[in-house]
C-alpha positions in Angstrom: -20.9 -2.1 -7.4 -23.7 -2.0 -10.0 -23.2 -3.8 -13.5 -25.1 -3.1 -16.4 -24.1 -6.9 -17.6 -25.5 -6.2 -21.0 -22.5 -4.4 -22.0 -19.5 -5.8 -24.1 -16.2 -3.9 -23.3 -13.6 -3.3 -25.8 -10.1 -4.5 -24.1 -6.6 -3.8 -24.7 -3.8 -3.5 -22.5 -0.3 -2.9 -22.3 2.5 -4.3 -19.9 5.1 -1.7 -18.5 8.5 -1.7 -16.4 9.8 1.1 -14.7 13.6 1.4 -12.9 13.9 2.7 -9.4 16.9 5.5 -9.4 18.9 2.9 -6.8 17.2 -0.6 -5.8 14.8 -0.8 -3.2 16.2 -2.5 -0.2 13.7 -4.8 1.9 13.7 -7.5 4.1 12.2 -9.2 0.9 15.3 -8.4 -0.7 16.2 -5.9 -3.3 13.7 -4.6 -6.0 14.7 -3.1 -9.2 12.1 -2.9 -11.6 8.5 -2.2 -11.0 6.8 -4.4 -13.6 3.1 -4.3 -14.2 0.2 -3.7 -16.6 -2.3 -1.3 -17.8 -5.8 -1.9 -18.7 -8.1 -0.3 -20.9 -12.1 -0.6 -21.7 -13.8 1.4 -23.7 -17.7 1.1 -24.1 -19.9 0.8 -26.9 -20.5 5.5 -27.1 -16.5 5.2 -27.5 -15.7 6.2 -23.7 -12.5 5.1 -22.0 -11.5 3.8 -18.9 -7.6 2.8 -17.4 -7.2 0.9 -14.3 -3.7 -1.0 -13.1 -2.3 -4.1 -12.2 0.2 -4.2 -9.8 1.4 -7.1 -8.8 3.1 -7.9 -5.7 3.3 -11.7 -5.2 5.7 -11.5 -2.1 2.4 -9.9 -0.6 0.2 -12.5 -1.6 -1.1 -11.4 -4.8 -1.2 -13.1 -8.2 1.9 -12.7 -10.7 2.8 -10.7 -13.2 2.8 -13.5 -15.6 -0.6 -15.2 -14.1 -2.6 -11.5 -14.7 -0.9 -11.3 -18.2 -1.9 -14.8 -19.2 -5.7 -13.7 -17.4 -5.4 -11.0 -20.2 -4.5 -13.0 -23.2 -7.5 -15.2 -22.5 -9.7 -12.3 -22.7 -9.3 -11.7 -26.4 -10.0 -8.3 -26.9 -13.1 -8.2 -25.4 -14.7 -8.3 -21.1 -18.1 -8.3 -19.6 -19.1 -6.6 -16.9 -20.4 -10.0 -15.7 -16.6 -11.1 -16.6 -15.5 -8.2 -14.7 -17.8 -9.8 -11.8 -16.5 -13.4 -11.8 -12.8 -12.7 -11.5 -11.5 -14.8 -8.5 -10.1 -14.3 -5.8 -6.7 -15.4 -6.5 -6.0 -12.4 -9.0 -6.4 -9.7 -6.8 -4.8 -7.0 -8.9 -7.2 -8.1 -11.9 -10.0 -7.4 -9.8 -8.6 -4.0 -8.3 -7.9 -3.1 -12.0 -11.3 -3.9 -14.0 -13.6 -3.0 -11.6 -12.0 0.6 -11.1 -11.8 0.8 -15.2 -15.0 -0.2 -15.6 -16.6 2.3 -12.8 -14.4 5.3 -14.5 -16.4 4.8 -17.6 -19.7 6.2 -15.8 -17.8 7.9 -12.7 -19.5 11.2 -12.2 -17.1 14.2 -11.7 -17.5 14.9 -8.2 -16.3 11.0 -7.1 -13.3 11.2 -8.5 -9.7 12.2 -7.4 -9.5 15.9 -6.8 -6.0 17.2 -7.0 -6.8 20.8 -5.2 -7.9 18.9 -2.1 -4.2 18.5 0.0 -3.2 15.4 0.8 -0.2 14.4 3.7 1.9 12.0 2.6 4.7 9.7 4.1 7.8 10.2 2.5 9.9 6.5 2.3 13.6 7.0 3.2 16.3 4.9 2.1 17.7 1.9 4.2 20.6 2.5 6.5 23.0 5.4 7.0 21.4 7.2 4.2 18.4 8.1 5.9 20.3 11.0 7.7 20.6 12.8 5.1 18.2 11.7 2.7 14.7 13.1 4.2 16.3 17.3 3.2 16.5 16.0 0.0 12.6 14.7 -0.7 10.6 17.5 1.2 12.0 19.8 3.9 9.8 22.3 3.5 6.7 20.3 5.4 5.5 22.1 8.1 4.7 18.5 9.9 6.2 15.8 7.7 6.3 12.1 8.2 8.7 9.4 7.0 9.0 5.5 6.9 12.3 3.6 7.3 12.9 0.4 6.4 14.7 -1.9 9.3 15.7 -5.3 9.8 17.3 -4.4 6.3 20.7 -4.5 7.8 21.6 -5.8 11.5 19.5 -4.8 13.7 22.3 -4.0 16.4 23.0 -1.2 13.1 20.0 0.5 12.9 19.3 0.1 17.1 22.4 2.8 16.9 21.2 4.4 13.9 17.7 5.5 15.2 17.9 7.8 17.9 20.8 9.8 15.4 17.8 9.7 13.0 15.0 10.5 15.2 17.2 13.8 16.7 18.2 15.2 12.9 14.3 15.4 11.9 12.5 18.7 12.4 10.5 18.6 15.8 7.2 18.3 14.3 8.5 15.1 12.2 6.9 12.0 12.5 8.7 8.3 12.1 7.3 5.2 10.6 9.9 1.7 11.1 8.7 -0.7 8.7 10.1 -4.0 9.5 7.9 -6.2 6.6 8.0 -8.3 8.6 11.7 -9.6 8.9 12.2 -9.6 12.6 12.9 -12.2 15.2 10.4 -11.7 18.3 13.3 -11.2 20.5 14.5 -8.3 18.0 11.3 -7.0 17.8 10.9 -6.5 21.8 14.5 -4.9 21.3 13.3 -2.0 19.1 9.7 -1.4 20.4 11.6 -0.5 23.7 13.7 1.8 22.1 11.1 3.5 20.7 9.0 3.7 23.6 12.4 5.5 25.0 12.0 7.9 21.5 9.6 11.1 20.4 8.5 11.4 17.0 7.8 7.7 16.2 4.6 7.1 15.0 4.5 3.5 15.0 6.1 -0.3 13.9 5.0 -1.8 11.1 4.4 -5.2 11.1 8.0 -6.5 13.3 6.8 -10.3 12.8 5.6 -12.6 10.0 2.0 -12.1 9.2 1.9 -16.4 11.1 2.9 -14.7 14.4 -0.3 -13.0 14.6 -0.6 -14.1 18.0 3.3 -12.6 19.1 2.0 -9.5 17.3 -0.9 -8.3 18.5 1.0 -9.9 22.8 3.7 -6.7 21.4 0.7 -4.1 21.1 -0.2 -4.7 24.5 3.4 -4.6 25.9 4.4 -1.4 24.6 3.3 2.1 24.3 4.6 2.5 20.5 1.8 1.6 18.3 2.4 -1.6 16.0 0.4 -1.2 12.4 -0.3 -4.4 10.4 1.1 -4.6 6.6 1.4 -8.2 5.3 -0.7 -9.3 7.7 -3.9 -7.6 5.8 -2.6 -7.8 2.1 -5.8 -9.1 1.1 -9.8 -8.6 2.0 -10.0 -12.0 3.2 -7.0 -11.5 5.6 -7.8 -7.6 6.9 -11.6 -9.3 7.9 -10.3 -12.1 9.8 -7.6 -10.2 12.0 -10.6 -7.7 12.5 -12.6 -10.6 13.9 -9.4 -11.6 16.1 -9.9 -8.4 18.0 -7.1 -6.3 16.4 -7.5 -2.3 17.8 -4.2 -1.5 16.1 -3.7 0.2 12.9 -4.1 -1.2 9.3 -1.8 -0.5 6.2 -4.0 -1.0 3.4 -2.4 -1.7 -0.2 -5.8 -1.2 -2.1 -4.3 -1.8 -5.4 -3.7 -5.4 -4.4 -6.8 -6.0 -2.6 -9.4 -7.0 -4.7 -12.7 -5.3 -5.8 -12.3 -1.7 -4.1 -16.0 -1.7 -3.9 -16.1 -4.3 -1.5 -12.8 -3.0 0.5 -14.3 0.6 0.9 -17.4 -1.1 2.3 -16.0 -2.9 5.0 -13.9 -0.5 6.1 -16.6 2.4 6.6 -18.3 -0.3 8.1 -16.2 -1.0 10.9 -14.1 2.6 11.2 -10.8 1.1 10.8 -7.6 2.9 11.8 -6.0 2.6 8.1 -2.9 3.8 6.5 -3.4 3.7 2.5 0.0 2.8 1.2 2.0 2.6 -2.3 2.8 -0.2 -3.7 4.6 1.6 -6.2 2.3 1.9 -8.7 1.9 4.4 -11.5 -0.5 7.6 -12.1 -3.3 5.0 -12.8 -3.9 3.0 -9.7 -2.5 5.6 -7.6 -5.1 8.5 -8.6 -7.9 5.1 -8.1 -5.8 4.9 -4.5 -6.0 8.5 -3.9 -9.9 8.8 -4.8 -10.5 6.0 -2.4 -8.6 7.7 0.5 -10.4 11.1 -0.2 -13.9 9.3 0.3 -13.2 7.8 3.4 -11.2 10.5 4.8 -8.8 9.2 6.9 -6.4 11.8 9.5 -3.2 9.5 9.2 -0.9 10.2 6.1 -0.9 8.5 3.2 1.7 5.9 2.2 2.3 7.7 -1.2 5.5 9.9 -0.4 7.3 7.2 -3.1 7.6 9.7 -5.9 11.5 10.4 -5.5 12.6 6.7 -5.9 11.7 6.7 -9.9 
């Protein structure tokens, strides 16, 4: 991105907690409270400018208390050249400022346009609940998709549960199993060949920890159900280097904790990645920056943002 690194930014910003209607169940573990922090600049004509950190440490990124303490030490006051220097290990600062300070001289037509329909994936809850659960957040899609979380409870559980699942959603449904992660390689060869049994699933994502990336990407050429990469890729640094391991799969990209957007939206128009923009349960803020960024590079797959219903 340009900076005009003769300006001096006013700064304030404002921490913020928000309770999902019933804990989010992982193989992370249990989530209650989405905690994070907006950010405003405003420049010397009196023009404002939001963006959002959202922390998500388990993912790699910086804490909520290390980007707090980064906004203490500002003192009321950034540079673009500030804005600039932020390192690398505070992601969700970089994400944040930069998109704050490109709002400030962000000509209509480049940002988020509402009329312009978006799909989305809608997350279910863990377990038995997902039978039911998808009528309740959408069923009026005429070709909806949904994510489940597995390796949540035993996997012998949700081996039973799936193809129950997979048989209630409408025919022109489509089925994301998000494992973050939490599976054995054993378990994981145990569910991609029960999907490649299924219809409707669109793919796996990320059955292994991101240090298997060897396992992984053995899986994606063993199988017929795609495998998508999550935690694998929860930072610039990490999405390049499985790129340069030969990776053909699909990317879930969590912009919001990825650094300098700028430099995210460059390399992946530069090498036509397969991506899946996903949530990371953010607010209004970083998910309209999100949003904007998905309608630029105009993706087919749908968006990770069907998270709406859990607040």
């Amino acid at each position: 991105m340009d900076y005009n690194l003769d300006d001096q930014l006013k700064f304030e910003y404002e921490l913020y907690q928000n309770q999902f209607k019933q804990p989010l169940r992982t193989s992370h573990g249990i989530w209650q409270t989405r905690r994070g922090i907006i950010v405003t600049l405003t420049d010397s004509a009196g023009t404002t400018s939001r963006g959002e950190i959202a922390p998500l440490p388990w993912f790699g990124s910086e804490t909520l208390t290390q980007a707090t303490e980064f906004c203490r030490q500002r003192q009321g006051y950034i540079s673009p050249e500030q804005i600039k220097a932020i390192g690398d290990r505070l992601p969700c600062c970089q994400f944040a400022f930069e998109s704050a300070y490109l709002g400030l001289n962000q000509p209509q037509g480049d940002k988020f346009n509402k009329s312009k329909p978006l799909n989305f994936c809608y997350l279910l809850p863990a377990g038995e609940a997902a039978l039911t659960a998808w009528q309740e957040i959408n069923p009026d899609l005429a070709y909806p998709t949904f994510k489940w979380k597995v390796g949540v409870l035993p996997l012998t559980a949700e081996i039973e549960l799936l193809p129950r699942l997979v048989a209630l959603l409408p025919p022109t449904a489509k089925l994301r199993l998000d494992a973050n992660g939490g599976l054995t390689l054993t378990q994981a060869r145990q569910l991609l060949a029960l999907c490649d049994r299924l219809e409707k699933i669109e793919f796996i994502e990320q059955p292994l920890s991101p240090n298997q990336f060897d396992d992984i990407l053995n899986l994606s050429q063993a199988y017929s159900t795609p495998i998508a990469l999550d935690e694998s890729v929860a930072s610039l640094r990490q999405l390049q280097w499985v790129h340069q391991q030969g990776w053909q799969g699909i990317y879930v990209i969590k912009a919001a904790i990825m650094g300098f957007t700028s430099q995210l939206a460059h390399f992946c128009r530069k090498q036509d990645l397969d991506i899946v923009f996903s949530s990371v349960f953010e607010t209004e803020v970083a998910r309209q920056t999100v949003l904007n960024l998905a309608q630029q590079l105009n993706h087919p797959r749908a968006l990770g943002f069907g998270v709406q219903h859990l607040y």
